[in-house]
Each structure stands twice: as C-alpha cells, then as structure tokens.
Backbone as a printed PyTorch tensor [residue, N CA C, xyz], in Angstrom:
tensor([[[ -8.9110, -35.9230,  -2.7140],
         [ -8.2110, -35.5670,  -3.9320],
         [ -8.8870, -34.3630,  -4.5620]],

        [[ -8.0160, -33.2500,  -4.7000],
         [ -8.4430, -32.2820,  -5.4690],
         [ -8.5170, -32.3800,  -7.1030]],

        [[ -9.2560, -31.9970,  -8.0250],
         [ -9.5590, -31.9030,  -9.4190],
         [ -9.5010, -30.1820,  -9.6840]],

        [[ -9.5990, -30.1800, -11.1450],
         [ -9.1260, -28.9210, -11.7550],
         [-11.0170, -28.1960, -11.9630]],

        [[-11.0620, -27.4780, -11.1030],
         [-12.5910, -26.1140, -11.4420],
         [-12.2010, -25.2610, -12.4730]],

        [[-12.7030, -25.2820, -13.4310],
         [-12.9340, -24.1810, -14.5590],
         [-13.3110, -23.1680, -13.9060]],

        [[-13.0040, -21.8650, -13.8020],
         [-14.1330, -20.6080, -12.7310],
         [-14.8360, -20.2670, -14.2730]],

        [[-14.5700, -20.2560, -15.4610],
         [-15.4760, -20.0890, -16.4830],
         [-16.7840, -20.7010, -16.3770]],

        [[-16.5860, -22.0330, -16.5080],
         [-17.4380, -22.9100, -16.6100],
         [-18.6040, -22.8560, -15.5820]],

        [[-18.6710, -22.5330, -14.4020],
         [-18.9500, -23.1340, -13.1930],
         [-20.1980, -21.9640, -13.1030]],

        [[-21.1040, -22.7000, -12.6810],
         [-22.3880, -22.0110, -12.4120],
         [-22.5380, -21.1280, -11.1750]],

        [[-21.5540, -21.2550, -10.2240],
         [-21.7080, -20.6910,  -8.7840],
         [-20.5700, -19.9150,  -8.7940]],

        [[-20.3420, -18.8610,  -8.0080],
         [-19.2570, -18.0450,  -7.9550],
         [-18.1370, -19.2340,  -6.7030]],

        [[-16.7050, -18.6680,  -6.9230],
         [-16.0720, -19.6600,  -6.0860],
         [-16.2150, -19.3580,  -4.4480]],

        [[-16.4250, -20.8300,  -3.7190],
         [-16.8650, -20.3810,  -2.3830],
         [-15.3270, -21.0020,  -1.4630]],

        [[-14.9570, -20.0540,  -0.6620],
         [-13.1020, -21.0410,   0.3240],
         [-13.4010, -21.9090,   0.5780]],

        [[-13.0660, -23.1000,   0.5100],
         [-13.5940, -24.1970,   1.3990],
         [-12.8810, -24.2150,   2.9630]],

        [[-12.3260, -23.3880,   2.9650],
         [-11.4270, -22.8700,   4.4070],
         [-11.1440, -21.5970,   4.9640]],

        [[-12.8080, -21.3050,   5.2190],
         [-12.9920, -19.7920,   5.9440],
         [-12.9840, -19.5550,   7.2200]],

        [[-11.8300, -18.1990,   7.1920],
         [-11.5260, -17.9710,   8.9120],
         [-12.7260, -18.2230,   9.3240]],

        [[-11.9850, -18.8520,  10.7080],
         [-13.1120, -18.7650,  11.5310],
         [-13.8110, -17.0510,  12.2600]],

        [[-14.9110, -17.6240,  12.8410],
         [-16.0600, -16.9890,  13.6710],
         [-15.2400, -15.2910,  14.7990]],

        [[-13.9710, -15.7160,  15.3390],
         [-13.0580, -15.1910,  16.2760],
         [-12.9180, -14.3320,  15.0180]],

        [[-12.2410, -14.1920,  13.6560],
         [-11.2390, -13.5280,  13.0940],
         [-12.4130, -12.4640,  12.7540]],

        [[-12.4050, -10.7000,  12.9310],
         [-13.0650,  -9.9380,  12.1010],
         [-13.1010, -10.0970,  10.9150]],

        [[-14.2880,  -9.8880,  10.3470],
         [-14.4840,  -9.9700,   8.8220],
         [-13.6910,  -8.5850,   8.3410]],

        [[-13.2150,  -8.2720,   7.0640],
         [-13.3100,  -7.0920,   6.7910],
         [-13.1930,  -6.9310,   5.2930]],

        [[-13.3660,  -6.3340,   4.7140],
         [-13.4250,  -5.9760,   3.1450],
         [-11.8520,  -5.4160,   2.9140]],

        [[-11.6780,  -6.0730,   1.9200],
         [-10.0040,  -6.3580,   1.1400],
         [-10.2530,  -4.9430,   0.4440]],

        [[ -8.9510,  -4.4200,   0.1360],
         [ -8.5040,  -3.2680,  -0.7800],
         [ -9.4100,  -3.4630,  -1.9070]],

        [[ -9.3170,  -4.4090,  -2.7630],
         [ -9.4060,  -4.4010,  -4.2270],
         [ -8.6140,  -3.6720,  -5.4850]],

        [[ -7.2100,  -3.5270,  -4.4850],
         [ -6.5280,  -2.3850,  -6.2380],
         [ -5.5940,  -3.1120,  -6.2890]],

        [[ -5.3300,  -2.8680,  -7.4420],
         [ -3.8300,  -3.2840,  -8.2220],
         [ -2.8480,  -3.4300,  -7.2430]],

        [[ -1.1840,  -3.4080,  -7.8020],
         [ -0.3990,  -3.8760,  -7.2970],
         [  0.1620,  -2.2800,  -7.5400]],

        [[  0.1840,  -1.4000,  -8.6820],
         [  0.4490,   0.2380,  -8.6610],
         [  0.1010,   0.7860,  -7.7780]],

        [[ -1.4440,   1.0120,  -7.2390],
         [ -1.8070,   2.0320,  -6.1230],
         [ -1.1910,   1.3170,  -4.9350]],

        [[ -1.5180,   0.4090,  -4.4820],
         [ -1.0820,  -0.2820,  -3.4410],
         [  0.4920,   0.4280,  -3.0180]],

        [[  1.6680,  -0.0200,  -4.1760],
         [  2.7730,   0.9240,  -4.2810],
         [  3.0700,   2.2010,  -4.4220]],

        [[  1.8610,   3.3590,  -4.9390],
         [  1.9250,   4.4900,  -5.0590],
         [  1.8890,   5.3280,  -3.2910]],

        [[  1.1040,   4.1750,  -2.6720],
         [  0.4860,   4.5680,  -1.2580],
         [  0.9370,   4.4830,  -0.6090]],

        [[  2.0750,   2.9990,  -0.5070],
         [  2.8130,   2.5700,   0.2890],
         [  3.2550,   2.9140,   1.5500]],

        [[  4.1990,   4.3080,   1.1120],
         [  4.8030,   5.0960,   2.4310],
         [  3.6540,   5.6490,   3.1210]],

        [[  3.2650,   6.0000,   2.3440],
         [  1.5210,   7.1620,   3.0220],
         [  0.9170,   6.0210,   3.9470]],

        [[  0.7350,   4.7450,   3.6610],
         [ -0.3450,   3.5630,   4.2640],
         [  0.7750,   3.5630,   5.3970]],

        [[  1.7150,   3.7970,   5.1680],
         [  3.0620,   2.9550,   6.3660],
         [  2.7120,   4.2560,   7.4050]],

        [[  2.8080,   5.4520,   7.0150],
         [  2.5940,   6.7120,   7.9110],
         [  1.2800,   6.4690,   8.9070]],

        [[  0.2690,   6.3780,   8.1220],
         [ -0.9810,   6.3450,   8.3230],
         [ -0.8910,   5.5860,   9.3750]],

        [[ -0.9130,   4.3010,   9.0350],
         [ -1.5450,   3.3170,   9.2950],
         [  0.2080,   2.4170,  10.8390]],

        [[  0.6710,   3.8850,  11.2980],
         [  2.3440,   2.8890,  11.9120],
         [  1.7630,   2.2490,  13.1210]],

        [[  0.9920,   2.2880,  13.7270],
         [  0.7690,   1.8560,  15.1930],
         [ -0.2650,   0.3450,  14.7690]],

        [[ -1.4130,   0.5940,  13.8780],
         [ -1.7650,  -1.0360,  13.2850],
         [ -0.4470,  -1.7300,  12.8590]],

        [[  0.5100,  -1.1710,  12.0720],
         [  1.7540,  -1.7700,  11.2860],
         [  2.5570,  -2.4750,  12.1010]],

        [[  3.2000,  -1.7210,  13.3760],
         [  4.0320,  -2.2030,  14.3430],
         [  3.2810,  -2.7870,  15.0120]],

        [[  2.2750,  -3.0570,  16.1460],
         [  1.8510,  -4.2160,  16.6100],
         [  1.4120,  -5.4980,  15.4380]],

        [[  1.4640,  -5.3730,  14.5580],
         [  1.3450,  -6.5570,  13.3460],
         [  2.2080,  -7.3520,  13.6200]],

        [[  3.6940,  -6.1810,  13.1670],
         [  5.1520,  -6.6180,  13.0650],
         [  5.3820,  -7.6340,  14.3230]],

        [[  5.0630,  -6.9090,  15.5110],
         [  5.5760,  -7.5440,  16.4760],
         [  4.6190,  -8.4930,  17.4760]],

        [[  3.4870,  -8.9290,  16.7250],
         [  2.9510, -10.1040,  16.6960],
         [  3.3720, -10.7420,  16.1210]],

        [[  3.9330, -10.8800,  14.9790],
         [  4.7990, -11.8910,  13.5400],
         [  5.9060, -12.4080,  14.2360]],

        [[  6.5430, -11.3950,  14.9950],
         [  7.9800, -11.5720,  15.5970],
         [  7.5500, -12.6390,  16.4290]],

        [[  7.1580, -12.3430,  17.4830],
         [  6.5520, -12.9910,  19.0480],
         [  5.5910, -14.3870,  18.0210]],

        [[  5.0660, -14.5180,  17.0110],
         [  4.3690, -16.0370,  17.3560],
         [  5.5220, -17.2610,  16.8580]],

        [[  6.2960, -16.9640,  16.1660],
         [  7.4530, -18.0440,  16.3400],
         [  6.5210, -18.4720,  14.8630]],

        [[  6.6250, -18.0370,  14.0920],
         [  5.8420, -19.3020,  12.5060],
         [  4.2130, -19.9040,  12.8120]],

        [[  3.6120, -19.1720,  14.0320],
         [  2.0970, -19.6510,  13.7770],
         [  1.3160, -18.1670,  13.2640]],

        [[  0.9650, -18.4460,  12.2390],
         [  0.5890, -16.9970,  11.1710],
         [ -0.9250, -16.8950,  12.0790]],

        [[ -1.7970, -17.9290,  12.3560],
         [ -2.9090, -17.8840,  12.7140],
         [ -3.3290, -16.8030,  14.2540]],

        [[ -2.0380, -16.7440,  14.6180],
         [ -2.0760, -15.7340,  16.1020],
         [ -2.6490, -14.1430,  15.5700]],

        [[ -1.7650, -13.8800,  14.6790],
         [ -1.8930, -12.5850,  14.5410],
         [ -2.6620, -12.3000,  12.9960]],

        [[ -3.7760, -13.1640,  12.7000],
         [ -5.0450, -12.2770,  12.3500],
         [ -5.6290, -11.4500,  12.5370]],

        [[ -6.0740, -10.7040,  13.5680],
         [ -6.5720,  -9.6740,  14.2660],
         [ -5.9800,  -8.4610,  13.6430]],

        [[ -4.4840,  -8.4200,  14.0600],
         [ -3.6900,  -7.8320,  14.0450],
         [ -3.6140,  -6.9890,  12.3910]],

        [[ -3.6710,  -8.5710,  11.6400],
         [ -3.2710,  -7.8950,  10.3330],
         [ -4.7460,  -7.6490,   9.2570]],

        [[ -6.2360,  -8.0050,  10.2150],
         [ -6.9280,  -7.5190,   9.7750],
         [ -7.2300,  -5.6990,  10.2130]],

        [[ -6.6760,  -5.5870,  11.1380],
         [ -6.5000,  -4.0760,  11.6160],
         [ -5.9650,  -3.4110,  10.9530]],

        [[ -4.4890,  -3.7970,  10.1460],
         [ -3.7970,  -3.0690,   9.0870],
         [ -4.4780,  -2.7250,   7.9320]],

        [[ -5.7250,  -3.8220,   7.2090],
         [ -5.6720,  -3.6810,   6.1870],
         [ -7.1930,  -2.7250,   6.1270]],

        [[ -7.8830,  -2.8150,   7.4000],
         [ -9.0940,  -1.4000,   7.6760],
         [ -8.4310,  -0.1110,   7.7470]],

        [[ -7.1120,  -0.3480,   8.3510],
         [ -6.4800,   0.8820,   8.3790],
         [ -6.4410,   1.6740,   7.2420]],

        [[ -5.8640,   1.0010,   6.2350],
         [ -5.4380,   1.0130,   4.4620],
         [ -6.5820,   1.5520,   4.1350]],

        [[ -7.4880,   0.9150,   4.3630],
         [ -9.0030,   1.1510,   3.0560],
         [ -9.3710,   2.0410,   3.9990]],

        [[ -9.5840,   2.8710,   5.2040],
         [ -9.7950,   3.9350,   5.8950],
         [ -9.1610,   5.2500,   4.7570]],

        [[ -7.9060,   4.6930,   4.7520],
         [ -6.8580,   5.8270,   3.9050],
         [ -7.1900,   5.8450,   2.5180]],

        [[ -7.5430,   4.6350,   1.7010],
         [ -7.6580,   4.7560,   0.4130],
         [ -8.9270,   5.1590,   0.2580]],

        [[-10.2870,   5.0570,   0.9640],
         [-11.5490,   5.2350,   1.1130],
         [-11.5120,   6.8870,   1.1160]],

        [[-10.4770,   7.5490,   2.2010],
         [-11.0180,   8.7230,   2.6280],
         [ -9.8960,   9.9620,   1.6360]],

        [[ -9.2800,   9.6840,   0.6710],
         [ -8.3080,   9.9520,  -0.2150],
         [ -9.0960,  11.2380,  -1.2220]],

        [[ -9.9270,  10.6130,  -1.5030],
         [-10.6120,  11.7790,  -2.6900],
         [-11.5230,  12.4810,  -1.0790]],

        [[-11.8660,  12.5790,   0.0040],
         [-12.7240,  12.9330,   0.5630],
         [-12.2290,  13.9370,   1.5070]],

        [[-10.6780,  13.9860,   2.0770],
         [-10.3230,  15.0300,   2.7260],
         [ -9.1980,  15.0540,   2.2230]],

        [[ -8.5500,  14.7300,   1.3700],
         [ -7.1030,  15.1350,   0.5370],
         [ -7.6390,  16.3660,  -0.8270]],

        [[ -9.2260,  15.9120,  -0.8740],
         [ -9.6390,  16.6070,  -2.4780],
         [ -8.4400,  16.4740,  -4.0080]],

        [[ -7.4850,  17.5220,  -3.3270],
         [ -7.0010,  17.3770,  -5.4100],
         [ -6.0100,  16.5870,  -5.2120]],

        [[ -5.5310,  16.0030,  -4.5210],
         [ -4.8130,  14.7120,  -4.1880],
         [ -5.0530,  13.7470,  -5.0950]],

        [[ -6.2660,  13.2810,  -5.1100],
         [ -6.4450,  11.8170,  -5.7460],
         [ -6.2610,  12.3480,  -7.4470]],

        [[ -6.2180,  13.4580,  -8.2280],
         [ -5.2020,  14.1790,  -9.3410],
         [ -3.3480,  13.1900,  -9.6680]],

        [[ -2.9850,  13.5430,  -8.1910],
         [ -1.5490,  13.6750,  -8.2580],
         [ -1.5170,  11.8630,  -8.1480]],

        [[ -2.3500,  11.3960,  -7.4440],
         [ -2.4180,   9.9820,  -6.8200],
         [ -2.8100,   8.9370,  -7.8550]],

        [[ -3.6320,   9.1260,  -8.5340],
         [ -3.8730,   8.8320, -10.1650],
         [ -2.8350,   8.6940, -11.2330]],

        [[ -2.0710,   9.7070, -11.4630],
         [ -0.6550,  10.2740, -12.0190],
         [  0.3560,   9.4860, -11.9230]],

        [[  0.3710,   9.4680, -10.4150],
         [  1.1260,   8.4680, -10.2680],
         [  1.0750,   7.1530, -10.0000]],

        [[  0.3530,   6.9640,  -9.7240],
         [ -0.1070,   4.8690,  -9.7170],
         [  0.0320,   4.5920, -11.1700]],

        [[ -0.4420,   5.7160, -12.4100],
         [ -0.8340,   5.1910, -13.7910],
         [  0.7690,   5.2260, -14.2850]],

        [[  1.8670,   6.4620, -13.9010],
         [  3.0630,   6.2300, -14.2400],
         [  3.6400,   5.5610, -13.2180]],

        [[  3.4940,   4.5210, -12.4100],
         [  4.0570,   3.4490, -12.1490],
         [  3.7540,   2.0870, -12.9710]],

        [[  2.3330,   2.3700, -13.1780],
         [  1.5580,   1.3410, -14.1640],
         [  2.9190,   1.0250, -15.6040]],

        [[  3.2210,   2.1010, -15.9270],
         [  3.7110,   2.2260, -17.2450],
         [  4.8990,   1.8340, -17.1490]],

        [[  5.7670,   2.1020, -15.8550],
         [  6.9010,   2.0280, -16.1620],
         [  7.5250,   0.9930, -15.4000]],

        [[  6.9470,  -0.3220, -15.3600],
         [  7.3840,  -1.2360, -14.4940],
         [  7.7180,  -1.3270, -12.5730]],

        [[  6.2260,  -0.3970, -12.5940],
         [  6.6930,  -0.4190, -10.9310],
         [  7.6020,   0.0690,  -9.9910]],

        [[  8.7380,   0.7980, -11.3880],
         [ 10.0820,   1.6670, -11.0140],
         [  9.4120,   3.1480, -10.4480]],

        [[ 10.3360,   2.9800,  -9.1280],
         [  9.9120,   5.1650,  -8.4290],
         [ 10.8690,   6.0770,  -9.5680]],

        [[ 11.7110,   5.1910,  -9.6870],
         [ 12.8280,   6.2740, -10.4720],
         [ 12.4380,   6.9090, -11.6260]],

        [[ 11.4750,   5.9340, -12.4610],
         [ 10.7480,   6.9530, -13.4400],
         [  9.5730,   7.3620, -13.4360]],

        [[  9.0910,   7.6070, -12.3530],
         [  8.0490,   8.5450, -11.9360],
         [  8.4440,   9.6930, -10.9070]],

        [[  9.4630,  10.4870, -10.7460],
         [  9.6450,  10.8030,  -9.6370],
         [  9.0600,  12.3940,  -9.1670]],

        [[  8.4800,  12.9060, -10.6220],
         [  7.5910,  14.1110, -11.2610],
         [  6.4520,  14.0410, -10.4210]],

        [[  5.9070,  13.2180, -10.9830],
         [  4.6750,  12.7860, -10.1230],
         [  4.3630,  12.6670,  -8.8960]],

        [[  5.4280,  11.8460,  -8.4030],
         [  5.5710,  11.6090,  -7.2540],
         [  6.2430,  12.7490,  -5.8670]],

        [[  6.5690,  13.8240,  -6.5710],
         [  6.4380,  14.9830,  -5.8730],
         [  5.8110,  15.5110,  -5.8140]],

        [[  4.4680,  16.1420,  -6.6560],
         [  3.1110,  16.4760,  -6.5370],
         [  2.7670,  15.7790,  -5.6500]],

        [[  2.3610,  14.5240,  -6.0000],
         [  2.1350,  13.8190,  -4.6270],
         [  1.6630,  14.1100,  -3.1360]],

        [[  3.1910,  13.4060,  -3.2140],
         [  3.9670,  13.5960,  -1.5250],
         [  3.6110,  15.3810,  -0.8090]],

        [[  3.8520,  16.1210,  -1.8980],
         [  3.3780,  17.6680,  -1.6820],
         [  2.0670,  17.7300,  -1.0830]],

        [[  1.3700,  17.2780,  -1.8860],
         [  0.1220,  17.5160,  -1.7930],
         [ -0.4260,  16.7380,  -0.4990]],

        [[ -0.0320,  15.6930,  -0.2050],
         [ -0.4690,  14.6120,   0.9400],
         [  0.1050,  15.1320,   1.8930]],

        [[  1.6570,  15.9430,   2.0540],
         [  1.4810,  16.5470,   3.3230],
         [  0.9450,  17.8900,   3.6920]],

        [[  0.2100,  18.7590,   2.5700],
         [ -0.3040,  19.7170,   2.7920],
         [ -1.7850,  19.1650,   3.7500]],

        [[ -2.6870,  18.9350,   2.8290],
         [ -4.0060,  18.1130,   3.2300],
         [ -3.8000,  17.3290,   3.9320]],

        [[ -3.0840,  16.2780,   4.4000],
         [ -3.6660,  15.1530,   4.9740],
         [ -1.9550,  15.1670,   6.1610]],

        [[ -0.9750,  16.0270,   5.9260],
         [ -0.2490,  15.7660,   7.1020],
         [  0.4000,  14.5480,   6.8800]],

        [[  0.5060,  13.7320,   5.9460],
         [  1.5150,  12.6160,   5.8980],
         [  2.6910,  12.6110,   5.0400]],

        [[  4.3270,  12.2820,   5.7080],
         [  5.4830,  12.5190,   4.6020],
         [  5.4580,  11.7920,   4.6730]],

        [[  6.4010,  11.2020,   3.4390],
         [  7.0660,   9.5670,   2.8250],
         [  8.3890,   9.9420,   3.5570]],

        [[  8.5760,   8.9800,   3.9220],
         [  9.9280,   8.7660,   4.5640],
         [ 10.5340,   6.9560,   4.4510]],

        [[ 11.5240,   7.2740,   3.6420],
         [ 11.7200,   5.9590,   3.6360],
         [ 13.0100,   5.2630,   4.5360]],

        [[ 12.9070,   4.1030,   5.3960],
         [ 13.0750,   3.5380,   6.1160],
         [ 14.4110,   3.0260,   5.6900]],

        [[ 15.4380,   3.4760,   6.6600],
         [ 17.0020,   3.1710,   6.4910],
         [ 17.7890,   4.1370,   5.4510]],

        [[ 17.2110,   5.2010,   4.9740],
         [ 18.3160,   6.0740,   4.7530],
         [ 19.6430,   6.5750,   5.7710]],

        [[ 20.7020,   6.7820,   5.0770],
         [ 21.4720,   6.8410,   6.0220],
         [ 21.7720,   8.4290,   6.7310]],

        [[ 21.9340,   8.4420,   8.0330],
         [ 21.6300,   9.9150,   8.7210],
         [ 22.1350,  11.1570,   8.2090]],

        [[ 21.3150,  12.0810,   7.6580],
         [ 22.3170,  13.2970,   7.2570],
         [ 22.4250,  13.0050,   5.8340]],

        [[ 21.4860,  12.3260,   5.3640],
         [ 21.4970,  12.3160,   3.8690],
         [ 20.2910,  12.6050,   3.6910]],

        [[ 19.8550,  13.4180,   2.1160],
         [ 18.6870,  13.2960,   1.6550],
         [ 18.0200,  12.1910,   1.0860]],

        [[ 16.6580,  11.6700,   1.6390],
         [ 16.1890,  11.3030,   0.7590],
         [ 15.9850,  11.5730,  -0.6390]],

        [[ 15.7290,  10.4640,  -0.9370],
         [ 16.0830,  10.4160,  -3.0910],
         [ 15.0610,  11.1790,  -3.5500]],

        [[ 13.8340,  11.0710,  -2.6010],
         [ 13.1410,  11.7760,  -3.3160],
         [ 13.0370,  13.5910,  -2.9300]],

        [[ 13.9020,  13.9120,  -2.6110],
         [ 13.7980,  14.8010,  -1.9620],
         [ 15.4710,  15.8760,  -2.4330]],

        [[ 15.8420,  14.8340,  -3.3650],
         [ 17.2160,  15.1770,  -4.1120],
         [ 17.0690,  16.8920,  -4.9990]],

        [[ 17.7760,  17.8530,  -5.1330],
         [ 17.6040,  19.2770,  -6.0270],
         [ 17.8460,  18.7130,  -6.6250]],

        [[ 17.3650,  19.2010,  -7.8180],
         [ 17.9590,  19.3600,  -9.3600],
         [ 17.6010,  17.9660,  -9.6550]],

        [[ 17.3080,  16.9520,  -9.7700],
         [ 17.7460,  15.6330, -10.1680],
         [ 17.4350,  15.4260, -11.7640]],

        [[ 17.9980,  14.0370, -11.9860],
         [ 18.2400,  14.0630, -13.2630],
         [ 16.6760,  12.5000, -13.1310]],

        [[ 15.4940,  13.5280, -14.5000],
         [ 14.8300,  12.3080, -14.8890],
         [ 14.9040,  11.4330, -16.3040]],

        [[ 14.6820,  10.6460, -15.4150],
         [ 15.3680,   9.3020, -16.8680],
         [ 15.2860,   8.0780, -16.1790]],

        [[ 15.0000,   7.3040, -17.1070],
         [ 14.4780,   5.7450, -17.3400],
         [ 15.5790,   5.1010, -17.2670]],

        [[ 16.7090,   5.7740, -17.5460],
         [ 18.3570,   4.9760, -17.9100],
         [ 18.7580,   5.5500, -16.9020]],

        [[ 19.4430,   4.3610, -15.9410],
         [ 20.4410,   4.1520, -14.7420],
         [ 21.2340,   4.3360, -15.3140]],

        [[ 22.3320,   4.7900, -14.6330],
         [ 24.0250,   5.1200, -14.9610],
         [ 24.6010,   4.3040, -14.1870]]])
C-alpha cells in the first residue's frame, strides 16, 4: 500500500523506487520547459531525424511493449541535448532569436501564430549557422508553408 510523501517535508531528496535497469543507457534529461522544448521542435525533428525514425519504428514494430525501445528513445533525447547544449556554441547569435522566441511562446499560450516575428529570425538564423529548416510535416504539395507566408497578417485574433 502506497501513502502520501510530502517532498517538502522529507529529509532525503526523492529516490524511483523503479529504476531502469543496468541494459538501459543512463542519460541526462533536457531540463526545460514545455516553450523551448516547442520553440525547437522542428529544429530537434531536423537534427535529430535518423534517432527520431528508428524510435518511431521501434514503437511501431513492438506491438504496446514500451520497454523494447528504450535505447532507442534514450538516443533521441542525447540527440536533443547535443542540439540544445551546442545552440549558443556554433549557432552564436541564435540563442538571441531562440530566447525571443521560447519567451513569446511563454506569453502567448504556446500559440506559433502569435509569435511568428520571432520565429522568422529564428528559423533564418538556424539555417544560416547551423543548416537546419523547419519544415512542417503534411503540408499540402505546392503550398507554402505558414511560416513562410508574404506579407502576413500578425495578430492574436483568428478570423
């Protein structure tokens, strides 16, 4: 029977009582928000497509046993912190535009649509330095991406 731990209260920091095993690489977690994580997104998806797709298609292939493809999705997430680690270090004025925009996603509920200022500095800047476009997945052929729209209209209010 489990009981309720105060983490205030408690003299010891909290320990899993159900840590991967010995087989699974260890690796050190992101640690950011739920903004950068989303500011990066496409960039981590670019970066990081060949850890991403063998993930995917370990997930596919184990039929609902999540425990197969640990490996897999600890590879994705070294991939990530490779990219978020090396961001201020060979992007330089990047992490400017990357800031900008995680903080106006911060603000505006996680919406791209009202950051989309920002988010062209960005994307600019990440494929100058670092060679990675956002491209988002299932646009339809022969259309522009949204973010990639002339002229557009910015605003918080959908029509």
């Amino acid at each position: 029977m489990s009981g309720f731990h105060d983490s205030a209260s408690g003299s010891q920091p909290y320990k899993d009582p159900t840590p991967l095993p010995d087989s699974v690489p260890r690796v050190q977690e992101l640690g950011v928000t739920s903004a950068p994580l989303k500011s990066a997104a496409f960039f981590i998806g670019a970066y990081c497509k060949e850890y991403n797709e063998d993930f995917m298609l370990c997930k596919n292939e184990g039929r609902g046993d999540p425990g197969q493809c640990l490996k897999e999705g600890r590879r994705v997430t070294r991939c990530a912190t490779d990219l978020y680690v090396s961001l201020p270090v060979h992007a330089g004025k990047c992490l400017e535009q990357f800031d900008a925009h995680w903080n106006c996603l911060e603000l505006n509920n996680q919406e791209y649509y009202a950051c989309r200022k920002p988010e062209r500095t960005l994307n600019k800047c990440m494929f100058e330095k670092l060679g990675l476009t956002k491209t988002i997945p299932g646009t339809p052929a022969g259309k522009k991406q949204i973010h990639e729209v002339e002229n557009p209209v910015y605003t918080t209010v959908q029509r």
